[in-house]
N, C-alpha and C positions, 0 to 999 in steps of 0.2 A: 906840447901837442902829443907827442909820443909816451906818456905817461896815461895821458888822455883814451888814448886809441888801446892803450894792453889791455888797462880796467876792463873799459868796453868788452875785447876780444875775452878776457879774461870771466866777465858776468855772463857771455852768451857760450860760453863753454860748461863751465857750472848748469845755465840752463837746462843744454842739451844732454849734459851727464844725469842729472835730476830726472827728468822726463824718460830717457832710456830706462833708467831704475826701476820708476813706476812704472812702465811698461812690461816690464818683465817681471815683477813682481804681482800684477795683474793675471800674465800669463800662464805664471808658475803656477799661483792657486786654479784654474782649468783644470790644467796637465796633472795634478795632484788627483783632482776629484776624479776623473775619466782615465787613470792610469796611460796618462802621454797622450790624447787623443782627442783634443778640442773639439769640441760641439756636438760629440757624441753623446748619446744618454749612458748614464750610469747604469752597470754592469748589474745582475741580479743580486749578486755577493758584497757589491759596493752597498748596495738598498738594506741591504739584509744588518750590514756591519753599521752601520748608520742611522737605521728606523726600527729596527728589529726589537723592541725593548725588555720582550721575555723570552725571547732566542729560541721559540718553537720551529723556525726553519719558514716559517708565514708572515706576510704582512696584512695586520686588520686595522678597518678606517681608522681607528682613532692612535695607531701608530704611525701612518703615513701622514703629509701634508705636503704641499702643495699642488701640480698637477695631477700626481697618485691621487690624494683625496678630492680632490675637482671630480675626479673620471672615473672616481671606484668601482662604481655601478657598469660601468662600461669596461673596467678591464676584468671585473668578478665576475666573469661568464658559466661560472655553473652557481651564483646567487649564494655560496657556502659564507660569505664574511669574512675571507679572504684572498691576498692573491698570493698565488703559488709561481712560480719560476715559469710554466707553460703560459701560464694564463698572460703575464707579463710578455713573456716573446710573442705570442699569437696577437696582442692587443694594437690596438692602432694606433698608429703616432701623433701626438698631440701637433695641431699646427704653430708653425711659429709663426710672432709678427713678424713683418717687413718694418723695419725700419724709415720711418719717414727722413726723406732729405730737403734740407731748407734752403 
């Protein structure tokens, strides 16, 4: 019985070492993107290091995707075919879902 019972204690420990791991290796990749700062939006400099594809200091729709290219039109407020670092901090924040609980 007691051989019986370590396994056990012994496969729900592994469990919970597994599971911590992936938690924090979920968390890690955030903190990397947002420099430390979960759930915040990416930084103009982080957009720029990242979608910028001919490094004129601009982002134009077809170097952005996803919310960026959803809302271009709506963050490009002087209509030029790009967003520039103003136009990005004056713009509106996209809404999140709410997460449905079951």
């Amino acid at each position: 019985m007691i051989p019986t019972f370590k396994l056990f204690a012994l496969g729900a420990l592994t469990c919970l070492v597994l599971g911590c791991s992936s938690q924090r290796n979920q968390t890690g990749n955030d903190s990397q993107r947002t420099d430390g700062q979960p759930g915040k939006p990416p930084s103009f400099a982080q957009l720029l290091e990242e979608m910028d594809s001919d490094h004129d200091g601009k982002l134009s729709q077809a170097e952005v995707s996803g919310p960026l290219q959803r809302d271009f039109v709506k963050i490009d407020s002087n209509a030029d075919g790009f967003i520039s670092q103003a136009e990005l901090d004056s713009a509106p924040r996209p809404q999140r879902e709410q997460s449905r609980r079951l």
